[in-house]
C-alpha positions in Angstrom: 18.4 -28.9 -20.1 20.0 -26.5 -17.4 21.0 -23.1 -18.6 23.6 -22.5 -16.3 24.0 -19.0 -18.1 21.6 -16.1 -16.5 19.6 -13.6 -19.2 20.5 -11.1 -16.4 22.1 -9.9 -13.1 22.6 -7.6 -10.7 24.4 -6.8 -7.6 22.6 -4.5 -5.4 24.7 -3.2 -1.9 22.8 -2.9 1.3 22.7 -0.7 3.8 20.1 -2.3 5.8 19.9 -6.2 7.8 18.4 -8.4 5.2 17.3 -12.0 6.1 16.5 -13.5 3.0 14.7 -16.6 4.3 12.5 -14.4 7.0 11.5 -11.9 4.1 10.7 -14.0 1.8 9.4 -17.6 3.7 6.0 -15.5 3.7 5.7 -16.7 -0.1 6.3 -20.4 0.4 3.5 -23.0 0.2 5.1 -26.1 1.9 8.6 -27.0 2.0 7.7 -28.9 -1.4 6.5 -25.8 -2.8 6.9 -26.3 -6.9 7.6 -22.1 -7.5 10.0 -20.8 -4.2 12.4 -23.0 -3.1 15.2 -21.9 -0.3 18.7 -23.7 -0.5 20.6 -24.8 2.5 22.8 -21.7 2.4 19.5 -19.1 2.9 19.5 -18.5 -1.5 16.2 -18.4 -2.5 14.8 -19.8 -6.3 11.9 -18.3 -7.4 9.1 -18.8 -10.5 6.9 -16.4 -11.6 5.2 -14.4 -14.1 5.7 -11.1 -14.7 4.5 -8.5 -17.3 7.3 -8.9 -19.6 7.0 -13.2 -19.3 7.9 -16.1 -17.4 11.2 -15.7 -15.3 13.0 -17.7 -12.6 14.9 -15.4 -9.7 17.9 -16.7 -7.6 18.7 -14.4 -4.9 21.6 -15.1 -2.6 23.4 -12.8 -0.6 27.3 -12.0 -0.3 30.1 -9.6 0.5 31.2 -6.3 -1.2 34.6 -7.0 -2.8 35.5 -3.4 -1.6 33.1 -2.5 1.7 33.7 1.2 2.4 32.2 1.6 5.5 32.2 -1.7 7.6 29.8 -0.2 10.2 26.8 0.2 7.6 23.9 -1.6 8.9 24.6 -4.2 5.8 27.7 -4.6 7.0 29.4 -4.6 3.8 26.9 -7.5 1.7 25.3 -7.4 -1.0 22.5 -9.2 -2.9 23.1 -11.0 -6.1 20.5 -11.6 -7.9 20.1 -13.5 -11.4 17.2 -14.4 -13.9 16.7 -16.5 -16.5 13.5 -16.3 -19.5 11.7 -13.3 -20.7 10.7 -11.4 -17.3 14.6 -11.4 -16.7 14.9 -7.6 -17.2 11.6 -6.7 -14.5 12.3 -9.2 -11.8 15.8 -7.3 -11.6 14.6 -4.1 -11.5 12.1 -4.8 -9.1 14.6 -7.3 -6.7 14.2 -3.9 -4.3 10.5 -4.5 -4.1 10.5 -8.0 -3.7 13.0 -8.0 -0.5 11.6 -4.7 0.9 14.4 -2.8 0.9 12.6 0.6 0.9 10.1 -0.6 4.1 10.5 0.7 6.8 10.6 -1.8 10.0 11.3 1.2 12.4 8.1 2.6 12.0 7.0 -0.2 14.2 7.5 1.2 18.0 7.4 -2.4 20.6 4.7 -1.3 23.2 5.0 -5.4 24.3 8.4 -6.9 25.6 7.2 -10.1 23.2 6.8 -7.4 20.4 10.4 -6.0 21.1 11.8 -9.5 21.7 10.9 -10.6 18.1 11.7 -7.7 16.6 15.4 -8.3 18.4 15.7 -11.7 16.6 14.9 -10.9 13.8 16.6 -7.6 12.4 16.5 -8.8 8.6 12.6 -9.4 8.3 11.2 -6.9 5.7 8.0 -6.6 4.1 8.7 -6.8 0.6 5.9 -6.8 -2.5 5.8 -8.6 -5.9 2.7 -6.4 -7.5 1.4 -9.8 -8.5 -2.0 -10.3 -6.9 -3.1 -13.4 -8.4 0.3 -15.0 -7.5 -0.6 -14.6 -4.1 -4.9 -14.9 -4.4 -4.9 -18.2 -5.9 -3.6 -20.1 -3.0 -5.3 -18.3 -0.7 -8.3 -18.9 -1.7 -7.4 -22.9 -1.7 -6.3 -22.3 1.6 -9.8 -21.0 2.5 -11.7 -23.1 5.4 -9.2 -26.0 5.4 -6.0 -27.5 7.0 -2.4 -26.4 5.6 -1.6 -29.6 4.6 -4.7 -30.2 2.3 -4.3 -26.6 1.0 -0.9 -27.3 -0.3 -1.5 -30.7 -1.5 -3.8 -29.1 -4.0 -1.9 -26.3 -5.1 1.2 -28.9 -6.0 -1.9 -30.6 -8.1 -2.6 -27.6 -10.3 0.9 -26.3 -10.7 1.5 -30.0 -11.7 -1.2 -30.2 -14.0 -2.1 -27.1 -15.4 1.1 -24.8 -14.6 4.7 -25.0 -16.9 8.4 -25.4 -16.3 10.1 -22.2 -15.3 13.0 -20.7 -17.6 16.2 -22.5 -16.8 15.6 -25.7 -16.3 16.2 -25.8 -12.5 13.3 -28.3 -11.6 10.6 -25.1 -10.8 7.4 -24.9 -12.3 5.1 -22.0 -12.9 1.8 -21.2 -11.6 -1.1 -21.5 -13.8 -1.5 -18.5 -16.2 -4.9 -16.4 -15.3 -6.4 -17.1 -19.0 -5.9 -21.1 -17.9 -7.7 -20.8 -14.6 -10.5 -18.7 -16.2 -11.1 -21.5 -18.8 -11.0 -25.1 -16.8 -14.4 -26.3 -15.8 -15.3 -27.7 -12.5 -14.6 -31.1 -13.5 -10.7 -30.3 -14.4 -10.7 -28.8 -10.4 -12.5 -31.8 -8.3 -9.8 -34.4 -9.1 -7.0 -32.1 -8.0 -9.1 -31.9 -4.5 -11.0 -28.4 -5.1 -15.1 -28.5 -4.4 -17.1 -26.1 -6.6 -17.4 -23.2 -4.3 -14.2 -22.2 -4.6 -13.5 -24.0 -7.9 -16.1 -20.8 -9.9 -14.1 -18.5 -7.5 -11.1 -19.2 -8.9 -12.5 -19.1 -12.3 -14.1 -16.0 -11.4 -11.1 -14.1 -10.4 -8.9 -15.3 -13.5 -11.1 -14.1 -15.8 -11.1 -10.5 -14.1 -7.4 -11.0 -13.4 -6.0 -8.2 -15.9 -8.2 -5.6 -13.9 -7.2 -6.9 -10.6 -3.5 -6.8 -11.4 -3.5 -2.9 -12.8 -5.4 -2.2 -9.2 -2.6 -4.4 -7.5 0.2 -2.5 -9.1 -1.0 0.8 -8.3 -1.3 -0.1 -4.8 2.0 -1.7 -4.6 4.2 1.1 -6.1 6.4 3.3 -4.9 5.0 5.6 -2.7 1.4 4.0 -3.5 -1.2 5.9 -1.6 -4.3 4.7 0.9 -6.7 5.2 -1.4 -5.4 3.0 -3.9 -4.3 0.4 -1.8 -8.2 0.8 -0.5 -9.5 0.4 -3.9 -7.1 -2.4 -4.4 -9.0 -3.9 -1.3 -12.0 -3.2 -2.6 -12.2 -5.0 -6.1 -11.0 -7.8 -4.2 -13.6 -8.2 -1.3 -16.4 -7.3 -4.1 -15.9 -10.8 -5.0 -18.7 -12.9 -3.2 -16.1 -15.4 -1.1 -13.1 -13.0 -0.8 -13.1 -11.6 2.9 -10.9 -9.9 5.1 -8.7 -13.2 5.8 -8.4 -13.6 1.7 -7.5 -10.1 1.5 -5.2 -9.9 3.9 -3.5 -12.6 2.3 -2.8 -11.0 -0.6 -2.1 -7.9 0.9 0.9 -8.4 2.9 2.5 -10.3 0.0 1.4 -8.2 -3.3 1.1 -4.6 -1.7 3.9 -5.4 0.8 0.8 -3.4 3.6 2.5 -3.7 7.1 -0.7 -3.3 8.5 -2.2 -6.3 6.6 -3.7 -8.6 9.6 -5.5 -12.0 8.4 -9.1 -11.3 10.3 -10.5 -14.7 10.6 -7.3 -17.1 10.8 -7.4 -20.2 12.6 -4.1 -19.9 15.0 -2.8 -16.1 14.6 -5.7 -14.9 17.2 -4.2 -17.4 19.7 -0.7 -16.5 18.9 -1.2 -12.9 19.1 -3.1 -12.9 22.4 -0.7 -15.6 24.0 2.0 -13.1 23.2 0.9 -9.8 24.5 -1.9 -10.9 27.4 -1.1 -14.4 28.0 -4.4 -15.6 26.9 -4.4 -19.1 25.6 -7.6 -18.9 23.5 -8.2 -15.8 21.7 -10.5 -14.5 19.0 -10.4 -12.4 16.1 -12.2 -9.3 18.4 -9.8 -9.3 20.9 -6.7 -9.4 18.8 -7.7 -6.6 16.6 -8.0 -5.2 20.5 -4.4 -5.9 21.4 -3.1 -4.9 17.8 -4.6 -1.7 17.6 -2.0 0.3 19.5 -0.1 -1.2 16.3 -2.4 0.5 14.0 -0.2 0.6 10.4 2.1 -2.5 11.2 -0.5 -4.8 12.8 0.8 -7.0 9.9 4.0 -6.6 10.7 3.8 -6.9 13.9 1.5 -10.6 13.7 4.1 -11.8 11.1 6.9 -11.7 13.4 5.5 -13.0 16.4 4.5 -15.4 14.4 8.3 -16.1 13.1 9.2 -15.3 17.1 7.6 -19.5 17.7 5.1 -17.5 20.5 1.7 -18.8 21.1 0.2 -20.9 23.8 1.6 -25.0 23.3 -1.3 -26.5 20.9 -3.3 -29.2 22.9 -5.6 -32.1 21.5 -5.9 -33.4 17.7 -5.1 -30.9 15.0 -8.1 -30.9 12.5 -7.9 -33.8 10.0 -7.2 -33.5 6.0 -9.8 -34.3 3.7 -10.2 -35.3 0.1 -12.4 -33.5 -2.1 -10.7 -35.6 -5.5 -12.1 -39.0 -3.3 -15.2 -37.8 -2.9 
C-alpha cells in the first residue's frame, strides 16, 4: 500500500545551478534500475540504506514562494526533498551531500575548448556523495570485465531476489543488505548470471562491509582530508580483484572525489582522447596524459565529456552479452 504521507521533508534554497538528472544519472544502473528512478519532470526516487534504516528519497526541484534576489545563480528554486521509513531523518540531512551542493565545479579551469564546451551545457552537474561505499561497490564489481547490458541484467536479479521493497510503497526495491551478500553461497549467485570469481568477491567485501563503510564515511565528510580518502582507497584496492577501475567507481559516487578517473574502462579512454587530441583510439596511458593538466578534477572533467555525447562515432559490432545462469 502507497503511503502517500512523507516521515520527513525539507526545502533547501539554492544559490547554485542544480541539474538534478546530470548530478545524480551517475547512480543509475539502466533505465530499469529497481533503486533510482528519474520521472519525466527531472524528480528523482531513490532507495537506499542508511545508518538509521531503510529510506526512499524523492527530490524534485521548484520555486521560492518569496525569491529575494532573482539574480542568485539558483535563480530563486529550491529543492524539495521528502522521505519515507526509518533513514527519513539522515537522507534529509545529508540531501546537501547527495546533490553536491558544497563542490566546487569552478575549481575545474577548461584548458580544451571541448572541456569548456561541456562545462557550458551543463552548469547544474555537481559531484555529489552518498558515504555509502557498498551501494556503489556492489555493481561495480558486477560490471567488472563485461558489457553494460549483462552487468545490469544481473544486478535487477539480485535486487529481485535477495533485496526488499523500499519504505513507501512506490514500486522501488532495496539493495541487498551487506550481512545478505556475505552469507549466499556461490550457488545462490550462478543462476542470477554471476561466475565464482566475482561471486567470493562479493562475499568477501560484505562481510568486511562495516569496516569499509566507517573508512568510506570519513573520506566522504565534510572537509574529508587526502589521507583519508587515500586510506579509503586503500582498504578497497587491498582486496585481491578491486583495481583502480573498481575504485574509481566507488569513488566518484561515495566520496564525491572529482579527480576520480576509471583507469581501465572500455570507452572513456576513447572518449577522452577523441575530445581533447582527436584521437579515435586511445588508451588508458595516454588519457591519464591528456587529463593530467586536470590533476584534482580529472573525474570531473571525464564525467562531463562524457555527458557532453563526445567521442569518436563507434564502428563494427559492440561486444556480445553472455550468460553465466545458462552455463
Amino acid at each position: 500500500m502507497t503511503n502517500t504521507s512523507p516521515d520527513a521533508e525539507r526545502r533547501i534554497p539554492l544559490t547554485v545551478p542544480l541539474d538534478l538528472r546530470r548530478t545524480l544519472g551517475v547512480h543509475l544502473r539502466g533505465r530499469a534500475d529497481p533503486a533510482l528512478r528519474f520521472e519525466v519532470s527531472g524528480s528523482c526516487w531513490r532507495a537506499t540504506r542508511t545508518p538509521d534504516g531503510p529510506v526512499t528519497l524523492l527530490l524534485e526541484l521548484g520555486r521560492r514562494a518569496t525569491v529575494v534576489d532573482a539574480d542568485d545563480a539558483g535563480q530563486g528554486r529550491v529543492v524539495r526533498a521528502r522521505a519515507w521509513g526509518p533513514g527519513a531523518g539522515w537522507a534529509l540531512v545529508h540531501v546537501e551531500a547527495l546533490v553536491g551542493l558544497d563542490d566546487d565545479p569552478a575549481a575545474l579551469v577548461p584548458r580544451h575548448a571541448a572541456v569548456a564546451e561541456a562545462v557550458r551545457i551543463a552548469p547544474g552537474l555537481r559531484i555529489g556523495r552518498t558515504g555509502n561505499v557498498m551501494e556503489a561497490l556492489v555493481p561495480a564489481i558486477l560490471e567488472q570485465k563485461i558489457t553494460g547490458d549483462e552487468a545490469r541484467r544481473v544486478y535487477r536479479a539480485l535486487v529481485a531476489r535477495h533485496g526488499e521493497a523500499a519504505p513507501g510503497g512506490f514500486g522501488l526495491r532495496l539493495p541487498p543488505a551487506p550481512a545478505v551478500l556475505a552469507s549466499l553461497p556461490y550457488y545462490a549467485w550462478h543462476p542470477l548470471g554471476l561466475e565464482r570469481r566475482r561471486a567470493e568477491l562479493v562475499r568477501a567485501v560484505g562481510f568486511e562491509a562495516d569496516r569499509l563503510e566507517r573508512l568510506g564515511a570519513a573520506a566522504a565528510g565534510p572537509g574529508a582530508t587526502v589521507e583519508a580518502r587515500e586510506a579509503a582507497y586503500r582498504a578497497l584496492r587491498a582486496f585481491p580483484g578491486i583495481g583502480a577501475w573498481t575504485a574509481a567507481q566507488v569513488g566518484i559516487r561515495a566520496f564525491g572525489d572529482p579527480d576520480a578517473v576509471s583507469v581501465g574502462d572500455y570507452h572513456l579512454p576513447s572518449v577522452v582522447t577523441w575530445a581533447l587530441a582527436g584521437e579515435r583510439r586511445g588508451t588508458d596511458a595516454r588519457m591519464l596524459e591528456l587529463l593530467e593538466p586536470y590533476r584534482g578534477q580529472r573525474g570531473r572533467v571525464a564525467r562531463l565529456l562524457e555527458l557532453s555525447g563526445s567521442g569518436p562515432a563507434r564502428r563494427g559490432p559492440r561486444l556480445a552479452s553472455r550468460s553465466i545462469a545458462a552455463i
